[in-house]
C-alpha positions as CSV (number, residue, x, y, z in Angstrom):
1,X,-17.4,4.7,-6.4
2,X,-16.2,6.4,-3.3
3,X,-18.1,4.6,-0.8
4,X,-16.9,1.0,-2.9
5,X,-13.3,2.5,-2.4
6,X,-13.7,3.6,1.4
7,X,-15.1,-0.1,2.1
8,X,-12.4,-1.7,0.7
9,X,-10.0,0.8,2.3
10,X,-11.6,-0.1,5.6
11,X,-11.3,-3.7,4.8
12,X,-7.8,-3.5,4.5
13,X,-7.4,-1.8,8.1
14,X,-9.8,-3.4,10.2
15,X,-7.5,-7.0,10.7
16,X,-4.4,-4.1,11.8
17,X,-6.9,-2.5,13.8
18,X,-8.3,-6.1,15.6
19,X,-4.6,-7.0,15.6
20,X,-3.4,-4.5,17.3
21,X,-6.1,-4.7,19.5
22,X,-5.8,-7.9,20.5
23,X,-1.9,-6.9,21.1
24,X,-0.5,-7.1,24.7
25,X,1.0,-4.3,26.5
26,X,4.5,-5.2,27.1
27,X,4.9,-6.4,23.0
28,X,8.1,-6.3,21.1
29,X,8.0,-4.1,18.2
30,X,11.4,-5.1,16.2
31,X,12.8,-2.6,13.5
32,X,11.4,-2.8,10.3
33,X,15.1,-5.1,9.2
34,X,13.9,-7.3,11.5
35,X,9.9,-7.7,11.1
36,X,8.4,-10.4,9.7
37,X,6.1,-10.4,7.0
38,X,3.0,-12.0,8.1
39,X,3.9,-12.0,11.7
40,X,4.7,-8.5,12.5
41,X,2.9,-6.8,9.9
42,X,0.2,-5.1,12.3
43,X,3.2,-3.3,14.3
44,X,4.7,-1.2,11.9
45,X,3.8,3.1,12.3
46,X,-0.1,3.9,12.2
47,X,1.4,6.0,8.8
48,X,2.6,3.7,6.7
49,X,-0.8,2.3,7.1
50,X,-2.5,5.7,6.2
51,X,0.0,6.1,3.2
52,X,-0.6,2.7,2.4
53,X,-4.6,2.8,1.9
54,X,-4.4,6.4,0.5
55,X,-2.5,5.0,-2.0
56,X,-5.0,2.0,-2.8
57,X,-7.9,5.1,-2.9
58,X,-5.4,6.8,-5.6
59,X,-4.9,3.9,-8.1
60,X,-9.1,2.8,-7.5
61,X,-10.2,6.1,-8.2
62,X,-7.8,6.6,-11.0
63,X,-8.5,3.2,-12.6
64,X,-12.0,3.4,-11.9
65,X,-12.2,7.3,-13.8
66,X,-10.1,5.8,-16.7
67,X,-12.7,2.5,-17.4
68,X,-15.8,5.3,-17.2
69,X,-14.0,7.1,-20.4
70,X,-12.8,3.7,-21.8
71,X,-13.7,0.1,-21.8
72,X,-10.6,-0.6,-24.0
73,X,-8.2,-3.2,-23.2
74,X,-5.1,-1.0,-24.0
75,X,-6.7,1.4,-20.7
76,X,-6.1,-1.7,-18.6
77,X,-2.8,-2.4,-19.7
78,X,-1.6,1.0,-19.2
79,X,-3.1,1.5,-15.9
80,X,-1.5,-1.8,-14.2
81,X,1.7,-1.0,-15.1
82,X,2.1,2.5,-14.6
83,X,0.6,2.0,-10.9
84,X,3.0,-0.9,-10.3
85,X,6.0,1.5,-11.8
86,X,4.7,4.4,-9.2
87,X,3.8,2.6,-6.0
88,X,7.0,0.7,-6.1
89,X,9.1,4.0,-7.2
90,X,10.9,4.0,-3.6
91,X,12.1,0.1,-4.6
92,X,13.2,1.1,-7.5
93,X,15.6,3.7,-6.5
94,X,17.1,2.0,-4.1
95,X,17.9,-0.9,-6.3
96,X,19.6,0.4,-9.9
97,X,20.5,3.9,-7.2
98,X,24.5,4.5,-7.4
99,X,26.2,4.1,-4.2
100,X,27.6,7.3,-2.8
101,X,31.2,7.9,-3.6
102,X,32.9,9.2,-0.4
C-alpha cells in the first residue's frame, strides 16, 4: 500500500516538477487572485504542493485501511464524503463564515 501511494504521490508532482523545469528565469509568478488554473498551476509555493500530496497519502491510506476491515458499500459512502467535507474545510469557512462586524 505505501509504495502504491508514494507512486501515485510522485505522479502527481513530477509534471510540477518538469514544469517548472522547463520554466524560464525571468517568469511572472502572479498572486494566487490572479493565477490561472491550468496555466499557472506549476507556480504556486513548493508547500502547497507538499500539503497537497500529504493530503492525497492521508485520505489513500485512510480509505485503503477502512476497505481491509470492510468491503461494505456503506464504508465507501462514508469515506468519500467525509474526505470531501475535510479537504475542502478551508472552503467552507470562508463561504457560510460571518463577516467581521467592525
Amino acid at each position: 500500500m505505501l509504495a502504491w501511494a508514494a507512486g501515485l504521490a510522485a505522479g502527481n508532482v513530477l509534471p510540477v516538477v518538469f514544469l517548472r523545469w522547463r520554466m524560464r528565469p525571468d517568469a511572472l509568478y502572479p498572486i494566487i487572485e490572479e493565477m490561472g488554473f491550468f496555466g499557472d498551476q506549476h507556480k504556486s509555493a513548493t508547500g502547497v504542493y507538499a500539503v497537497a500530496v500529504a493530503n492525497m497519502f492521508f485520505w489513500i491510506v485512510l480509505a485503503w485501511t477502512a476497505f481491509t476491515v470492510s468491503r461494505a458499500l456503506w464504508v465507501l459512502a462514508a469515506v468519500l464524503p467525509l474526505a470531501f467535507v475535510s479537504t475542502f474545510f478551508p472552503a467552507w469557512v470562508r463561504l457560510f463564515a460571518r463577516p467581521a462586524v467592525r
